[in-house]
C-alpha positions in Angstrom: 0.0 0.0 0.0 1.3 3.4 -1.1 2.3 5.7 1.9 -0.6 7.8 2.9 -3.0 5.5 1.2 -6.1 4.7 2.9 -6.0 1.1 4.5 -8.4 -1.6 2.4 -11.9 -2.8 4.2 -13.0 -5.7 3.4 -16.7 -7.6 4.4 -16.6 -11.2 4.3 -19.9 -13.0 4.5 -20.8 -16.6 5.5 -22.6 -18.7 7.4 -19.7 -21.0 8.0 -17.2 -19.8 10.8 -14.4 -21.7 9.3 -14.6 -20.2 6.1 -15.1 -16.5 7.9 -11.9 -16.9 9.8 -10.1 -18.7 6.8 -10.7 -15.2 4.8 -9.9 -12.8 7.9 -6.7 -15.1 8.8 -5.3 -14.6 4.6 -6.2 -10.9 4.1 -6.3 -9.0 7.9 -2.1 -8.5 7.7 -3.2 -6.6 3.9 -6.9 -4.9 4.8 -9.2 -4.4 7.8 -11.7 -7.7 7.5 -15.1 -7.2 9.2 -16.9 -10.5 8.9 -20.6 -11.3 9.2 -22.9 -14.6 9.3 -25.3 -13.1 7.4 -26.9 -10.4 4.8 -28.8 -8.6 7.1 -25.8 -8.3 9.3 -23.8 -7.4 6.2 -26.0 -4.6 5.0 -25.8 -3.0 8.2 -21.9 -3.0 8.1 -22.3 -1.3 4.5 -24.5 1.3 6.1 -21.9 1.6 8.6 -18.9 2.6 6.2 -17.9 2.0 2.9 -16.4 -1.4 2.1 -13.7 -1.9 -1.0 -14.7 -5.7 -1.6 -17.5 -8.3 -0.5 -16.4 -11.5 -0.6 -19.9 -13.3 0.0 -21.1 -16.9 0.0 -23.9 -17.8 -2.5 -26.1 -20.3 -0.5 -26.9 -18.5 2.9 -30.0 -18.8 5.0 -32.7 -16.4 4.4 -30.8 -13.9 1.8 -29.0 -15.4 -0.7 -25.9 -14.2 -1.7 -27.3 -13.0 -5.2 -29.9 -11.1 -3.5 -26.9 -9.4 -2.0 -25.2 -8.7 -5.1 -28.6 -7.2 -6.3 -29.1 -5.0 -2.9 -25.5 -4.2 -2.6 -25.3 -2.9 -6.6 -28.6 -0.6 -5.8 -27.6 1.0 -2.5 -23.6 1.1 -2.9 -22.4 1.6 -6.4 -19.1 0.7 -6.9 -18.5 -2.1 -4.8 -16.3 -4.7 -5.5 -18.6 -8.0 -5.1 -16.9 -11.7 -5.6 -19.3 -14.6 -5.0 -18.1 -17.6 -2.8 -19.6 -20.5 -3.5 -18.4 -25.0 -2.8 -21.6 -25.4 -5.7 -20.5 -23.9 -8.6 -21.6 -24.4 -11.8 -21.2 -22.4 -15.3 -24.5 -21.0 -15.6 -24.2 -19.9 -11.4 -21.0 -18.0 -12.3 -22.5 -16.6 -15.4 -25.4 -15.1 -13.9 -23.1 -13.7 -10.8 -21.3 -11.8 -13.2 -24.0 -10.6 -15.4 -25.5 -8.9 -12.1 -22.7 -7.0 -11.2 -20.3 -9.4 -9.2 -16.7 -8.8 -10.0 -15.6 -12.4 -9.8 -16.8 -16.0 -8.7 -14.8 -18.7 -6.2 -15.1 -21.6 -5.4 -14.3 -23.4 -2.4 -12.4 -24.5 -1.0 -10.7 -20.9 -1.7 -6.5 -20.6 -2.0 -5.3 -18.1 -0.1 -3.5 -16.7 -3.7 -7.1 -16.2 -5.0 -8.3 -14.3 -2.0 -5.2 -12.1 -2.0 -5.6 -11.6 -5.7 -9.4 -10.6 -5.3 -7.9 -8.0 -3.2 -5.2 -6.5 -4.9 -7.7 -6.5 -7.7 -10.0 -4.6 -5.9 -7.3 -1.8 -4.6 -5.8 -1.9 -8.0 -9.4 -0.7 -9.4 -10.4 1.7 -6.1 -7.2 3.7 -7.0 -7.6 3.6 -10.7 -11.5 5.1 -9.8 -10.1 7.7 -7.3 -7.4 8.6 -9.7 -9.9 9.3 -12.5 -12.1 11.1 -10.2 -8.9 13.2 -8.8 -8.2 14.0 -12.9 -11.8 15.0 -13.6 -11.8 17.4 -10.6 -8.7 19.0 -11.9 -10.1 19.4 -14.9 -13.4 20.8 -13.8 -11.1 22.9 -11.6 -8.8 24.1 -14.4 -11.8 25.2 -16.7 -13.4 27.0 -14.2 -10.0 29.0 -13.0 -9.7 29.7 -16.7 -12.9 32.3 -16.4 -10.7 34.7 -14.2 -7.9 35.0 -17.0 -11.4 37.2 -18.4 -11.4 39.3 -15.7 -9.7 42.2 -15.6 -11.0 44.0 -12.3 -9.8 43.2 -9.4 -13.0 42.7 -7.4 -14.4 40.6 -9.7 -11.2 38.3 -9.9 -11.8 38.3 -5.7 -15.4 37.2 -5.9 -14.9 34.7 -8.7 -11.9 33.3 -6.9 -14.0 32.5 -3.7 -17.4 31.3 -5.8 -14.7 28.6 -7.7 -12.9 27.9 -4.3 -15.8 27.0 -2.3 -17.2 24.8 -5.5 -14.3 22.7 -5.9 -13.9 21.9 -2.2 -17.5 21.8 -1.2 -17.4 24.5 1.3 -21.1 25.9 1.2 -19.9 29.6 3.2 -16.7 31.9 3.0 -16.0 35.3 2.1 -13.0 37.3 0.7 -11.3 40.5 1.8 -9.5 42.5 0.0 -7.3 45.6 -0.4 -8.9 47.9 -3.0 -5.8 49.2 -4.9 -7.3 52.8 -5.3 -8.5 52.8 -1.9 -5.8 52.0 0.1 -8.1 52.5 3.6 -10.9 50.5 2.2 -11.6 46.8 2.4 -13.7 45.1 -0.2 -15.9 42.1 1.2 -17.3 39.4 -0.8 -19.8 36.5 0.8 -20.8 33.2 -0.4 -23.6 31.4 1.5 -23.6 34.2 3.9 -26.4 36.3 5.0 -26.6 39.8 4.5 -26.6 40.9 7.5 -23.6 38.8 8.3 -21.4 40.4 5.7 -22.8 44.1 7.1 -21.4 42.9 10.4 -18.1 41.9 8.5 -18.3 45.5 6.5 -18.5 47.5 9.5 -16.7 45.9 11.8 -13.4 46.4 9.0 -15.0 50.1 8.8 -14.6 50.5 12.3 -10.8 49.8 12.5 -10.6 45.9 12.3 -7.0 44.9 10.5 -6.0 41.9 8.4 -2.5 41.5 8.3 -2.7 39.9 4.3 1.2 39.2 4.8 1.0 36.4 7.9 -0.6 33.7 5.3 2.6 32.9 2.8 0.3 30.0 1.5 -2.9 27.8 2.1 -3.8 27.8 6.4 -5.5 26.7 8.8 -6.3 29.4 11.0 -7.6 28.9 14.7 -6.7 32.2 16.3 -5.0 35.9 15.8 -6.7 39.0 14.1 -8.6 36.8 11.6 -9.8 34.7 14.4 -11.0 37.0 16.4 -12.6 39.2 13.4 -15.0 36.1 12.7 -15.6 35.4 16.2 -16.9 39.5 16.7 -18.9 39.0 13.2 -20.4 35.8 15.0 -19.7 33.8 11.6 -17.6 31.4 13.2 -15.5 29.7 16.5 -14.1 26.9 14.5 -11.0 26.9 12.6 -11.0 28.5 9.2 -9.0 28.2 6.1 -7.5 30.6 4.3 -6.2 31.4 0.9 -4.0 34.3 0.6 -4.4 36.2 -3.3 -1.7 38.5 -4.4 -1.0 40.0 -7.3 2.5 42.1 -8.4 1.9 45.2 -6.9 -0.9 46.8 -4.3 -3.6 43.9 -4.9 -3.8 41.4 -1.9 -6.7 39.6 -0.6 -7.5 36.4 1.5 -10.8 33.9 0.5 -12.2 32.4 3.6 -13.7 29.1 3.6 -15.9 28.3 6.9 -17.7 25.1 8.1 -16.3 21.8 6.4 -13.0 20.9 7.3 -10.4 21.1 3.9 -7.2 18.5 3.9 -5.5 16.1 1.5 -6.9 17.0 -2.3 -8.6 19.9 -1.3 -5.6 21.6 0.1 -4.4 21.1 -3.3 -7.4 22.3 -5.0 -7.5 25.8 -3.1 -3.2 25.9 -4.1 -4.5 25.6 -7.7 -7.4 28.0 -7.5 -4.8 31.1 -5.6 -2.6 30.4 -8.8 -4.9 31.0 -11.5 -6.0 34.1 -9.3 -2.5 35.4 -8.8 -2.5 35.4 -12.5 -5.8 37.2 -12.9 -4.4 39.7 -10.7 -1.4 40.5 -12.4 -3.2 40.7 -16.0 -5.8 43.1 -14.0 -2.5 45.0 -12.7 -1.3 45.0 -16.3 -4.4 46.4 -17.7 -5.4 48.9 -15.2 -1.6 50.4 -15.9 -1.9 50.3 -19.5 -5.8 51.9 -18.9 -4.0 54.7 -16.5 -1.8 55.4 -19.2 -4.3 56.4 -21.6 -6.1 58.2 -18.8 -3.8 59.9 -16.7 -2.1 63.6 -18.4 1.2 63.2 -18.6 2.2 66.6 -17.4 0.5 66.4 -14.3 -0.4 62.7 -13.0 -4.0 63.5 -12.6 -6.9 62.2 -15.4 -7.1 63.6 -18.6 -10.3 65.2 -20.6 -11.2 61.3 -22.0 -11.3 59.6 -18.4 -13.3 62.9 -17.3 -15.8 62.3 -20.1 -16.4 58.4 -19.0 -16.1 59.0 -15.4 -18.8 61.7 -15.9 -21.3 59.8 -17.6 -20.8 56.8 -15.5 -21.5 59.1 -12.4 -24.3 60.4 -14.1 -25.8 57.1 -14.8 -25.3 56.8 -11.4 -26.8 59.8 -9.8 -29.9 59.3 -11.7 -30.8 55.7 -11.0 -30.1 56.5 -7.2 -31.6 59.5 -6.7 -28.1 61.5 -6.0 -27.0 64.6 -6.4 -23.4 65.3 -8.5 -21.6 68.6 -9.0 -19.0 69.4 -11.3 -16.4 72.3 -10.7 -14.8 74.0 -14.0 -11.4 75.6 -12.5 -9.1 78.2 -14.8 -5.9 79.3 -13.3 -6.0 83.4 -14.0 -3.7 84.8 -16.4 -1.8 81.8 -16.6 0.0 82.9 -20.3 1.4 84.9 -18.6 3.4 82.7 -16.5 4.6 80.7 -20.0 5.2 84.2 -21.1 7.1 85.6 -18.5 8.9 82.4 -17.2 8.7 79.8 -19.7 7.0 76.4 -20.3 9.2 74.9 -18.2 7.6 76.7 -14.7 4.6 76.8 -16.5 4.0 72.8 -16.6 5.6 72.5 -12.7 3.0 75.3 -12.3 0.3 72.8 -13.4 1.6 70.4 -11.4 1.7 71.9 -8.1 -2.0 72.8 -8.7 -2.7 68.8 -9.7 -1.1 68.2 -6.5 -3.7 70.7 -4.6 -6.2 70.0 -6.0 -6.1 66.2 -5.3 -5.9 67.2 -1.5 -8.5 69.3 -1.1 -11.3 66.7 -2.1 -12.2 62.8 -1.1 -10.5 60.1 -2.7 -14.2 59.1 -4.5 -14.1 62.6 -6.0 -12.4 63.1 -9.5 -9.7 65.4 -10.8 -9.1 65.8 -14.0 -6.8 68.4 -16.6 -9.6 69.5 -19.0 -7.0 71.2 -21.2 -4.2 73.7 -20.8 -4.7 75.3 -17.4 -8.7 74.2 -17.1 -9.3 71.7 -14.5 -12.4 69.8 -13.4 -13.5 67.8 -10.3 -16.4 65.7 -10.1 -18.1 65.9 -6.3 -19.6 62.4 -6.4 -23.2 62.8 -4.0 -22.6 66.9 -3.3 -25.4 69.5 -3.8 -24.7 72.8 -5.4 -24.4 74.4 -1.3 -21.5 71.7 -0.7 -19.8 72.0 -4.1 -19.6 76.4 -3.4 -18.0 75.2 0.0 -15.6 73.2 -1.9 -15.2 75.8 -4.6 -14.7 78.6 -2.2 -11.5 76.6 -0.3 -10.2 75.4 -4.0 -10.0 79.1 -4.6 -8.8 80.2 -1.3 -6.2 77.5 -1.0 -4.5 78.7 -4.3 -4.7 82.0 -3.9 -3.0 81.6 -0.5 -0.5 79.2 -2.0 3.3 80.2 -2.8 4.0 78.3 -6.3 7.8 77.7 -7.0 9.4 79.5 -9.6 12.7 79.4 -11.1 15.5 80.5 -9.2 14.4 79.4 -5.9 11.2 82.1 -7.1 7.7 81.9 -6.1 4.9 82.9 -8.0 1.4 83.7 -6.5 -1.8 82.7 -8.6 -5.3 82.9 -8.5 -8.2 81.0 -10.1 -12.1 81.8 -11.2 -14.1 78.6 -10.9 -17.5 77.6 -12.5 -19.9 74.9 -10.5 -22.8 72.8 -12.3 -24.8 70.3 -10.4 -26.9 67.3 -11.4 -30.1 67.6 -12.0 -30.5 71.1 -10.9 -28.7 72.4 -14.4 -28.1 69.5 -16.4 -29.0 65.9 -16.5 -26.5 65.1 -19.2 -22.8 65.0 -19.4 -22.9 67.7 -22.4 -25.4 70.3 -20.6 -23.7 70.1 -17.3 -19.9 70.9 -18.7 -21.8 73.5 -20.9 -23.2 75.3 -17.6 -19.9 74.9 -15.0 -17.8 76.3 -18.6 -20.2 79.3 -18.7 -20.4 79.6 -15.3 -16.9 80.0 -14.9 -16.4 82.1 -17.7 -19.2 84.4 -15.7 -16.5 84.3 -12.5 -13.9 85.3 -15.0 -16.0 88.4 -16.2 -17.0 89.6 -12.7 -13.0 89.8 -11.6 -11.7 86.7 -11.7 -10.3 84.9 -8.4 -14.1 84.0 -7.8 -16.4 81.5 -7.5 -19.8 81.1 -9.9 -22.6 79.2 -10.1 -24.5 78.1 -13.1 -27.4 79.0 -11.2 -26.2 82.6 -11.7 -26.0 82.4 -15.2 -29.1 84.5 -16.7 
């Protein structure tokens, strides 16, 4: 027997002692022999646990050792059967074996046919397991193949878990993960969880609960530490847990989480499989989400350009409208900025711009967007902000650069101002088209009344 190979069971059934103990005394040293005087007794054994080979006398009182074969092939599939039998004739053996029995003995039985009826069985139990390991893989292989198509990270995360839990039989987990652009928010996805257990998970990580995505190098059993103790306070679990750390190249980590059933032996395996294929989904999303930044981001200042604007603007409009939100966009023009080209070159002109990108970015939420419209025009988008928030906003954007000491050449600074427009969904605009339109004419209006101000489109006459 192969190391780490489960031991053989084998049920021996007759009504004579003598030729019980023959068959326990030949095969107990290869196989655990549980022997029984009778059908009934044997069918309970089989209920009992799951038997490699019946060796089973055909002439027993009561049940006969065909109607065995015939109970035995309709309640446990895949049982080795081998009649046993001092009366055998060829139309006896050829029935046996047209119902299902394996082989057909007759007594007085040599020990080599006994142990040959067992190897025979093993031999077939592994070449069955073996198949069934293959088809697993395979089932498991085309399924990991579906994340190679996705290219966000969340979606690789949920997948990863939905696949993970399939291929081990785990009917709850969740995953956590790091969101790569929000690098203080935790993404949670459930399987076979209630909703109000993953709100408990949600808030209790939005109320300062850590996972240290670095102490799992690999597949783990984990029975205490931060983990632990998060799943004990989200009352999803006291039991061990296993879990199956997801990385990518760069900021992308997560961990799926598989509760209840306990995972070893192929499974372990399964769930190594299942974190490679995602590792690979996460670097391709890594890949593409650089290659998408590229064509998004303005190369002179690091922040979006005009064509992300333009998406992100219609998706957040989309969005506004099917939830009921409010969205305002401010249009921001740096004053008299040729003159700065003029007067200093382009040189100061573009670290000009990107001192503002960098300003900009800090003085609104990491969901908000900025973007370089062209030249010196900047937008934000104020995701959920009425036109009262967006002037607050507005009013410190404007503030905060005229306050601000830009560097110059020459160990120079420079001091700027700006005249910002502000247009908010749906009060003057429900499109992406009419809502630039107003925030452009509205800040063209600040520009007219003195610059270094802040107007609304609801100004505009």
């Amino acid at each position: 027997m192969a190391e780490g190979e489960q031991r053989a069971r084998v049920l021996v059934v007759d009504d004579s002692r003598f030729h019980r103990e023959l068959a326990r005394d030949v095969l107990s040293a290869r196989a655990e022999v549980v022997c029984c005087d009778g059908a009934a007794q044997a069918l309970a054994a089989l209920e009992q646990g799951a038997f490699d080979l019946v060796l089973s006398d055909l002439t027993m009182p009561e049940i006969s050792g065909l109607e065995l074969l015939e109970r035995v092939q309709r309640r446990f599939p895949g049982c080795e059967f081998v009649i046993v039998t001092a009366n055998a004739t060829v139309e006896s053996a050829v029935h046996a074996l047209r119902m299902g029995a394996t082989d057909y003995l007759q007594k007085p039985v040599r020990a080599t046919d006994l142990i040959l009826c067992l190897e025979r069985a093993v031999a077939r139990r592994r070449l069955v397991n073996e198949n069934q390991r293959l088809r697993g893989e395979l089932a498991l292989y085309a399924a990991s193949r579906t994340l190679a198509a996705s290219l966000e990270p969340d979606e690789v995360y949920a997948l990863s878990l939905e696949i993970a839990c399939r291929a081990v039989g785990q009917p709850r987990g969740f995953a956590l993960f790091q969101r790569a652009n929000l690098s203080d928010s935790i993404g949670v996805h459930g399987v076979g969880l209630a909703e109000r257990e993953t709100e408990r998970l949600r808030a209790l990580l939005a109320a300062g609960k850590r996972v240290e995505w670095s102490s799992y190098p690999g597949v783990a059993r984990v029975d205490h530490g931060p983990l632990h103790e998060l799943l004990r306070a989200a009352e999803l679990s006291e039991a061990p847990v296993h879990v199956v750390p997801l990385r990518g190249e760069e900021a992308d980590a997560g961990l799926l989480c598989l509760l209840d059933a306990p995972v070893e032996g192929d499974a372990l395996a399964q769930l190594a499989i299942v974190a490679a294929h995602a590792g690979v989904a996460l670097r391709n999303a890594e890949r593409y989400r650089r290659a998408r930044d590229r064509a998004f981001v303005d190369d002179t200042t690091d922040v979006y350009n005009a064509r992300y604007l333009l998406e992100a603007l219609d998706r957040d409009v989309r969005r506004a409208e099917r939830y009921g939100n409010e969205l305002s966009i401010l249009f921001i023009d740096l004053d008299r900025f040729k003159l700065v080209n003029d007067n200093h070159g382009h040189l100061v002109g573009s670290s000009v711009l990107r001192q503002l990108s960098r300003l900009l970015t800090q003085s609104v939420r990491q969901v908000d967007t900025v973007a370089r419209y062209g030249g010196d025009e900047f937008t934000i988008l104020l995701a959920d902000t009425g036109e009262r928030g967006a002037r607050v906003i507005a009013e410190r954007i404007r503030k905060w650069v005229a306050d601000y000491a830009f560097e110059a050449d020459n160990g120079g600074t420079l001091r700027l101002a700006c005249s910002i427009g502000l247009a908010t969904y749906p009060a003057h605009g429900r499109t992406r088209e009419a809502l630039l339109d107003a925030a452009d004419k509205a800040m063209y209006r600040a520009k007219s009344e003195g610059r270094n101000r802040v107007c609304s489109a609801s100004e505009l006459g």
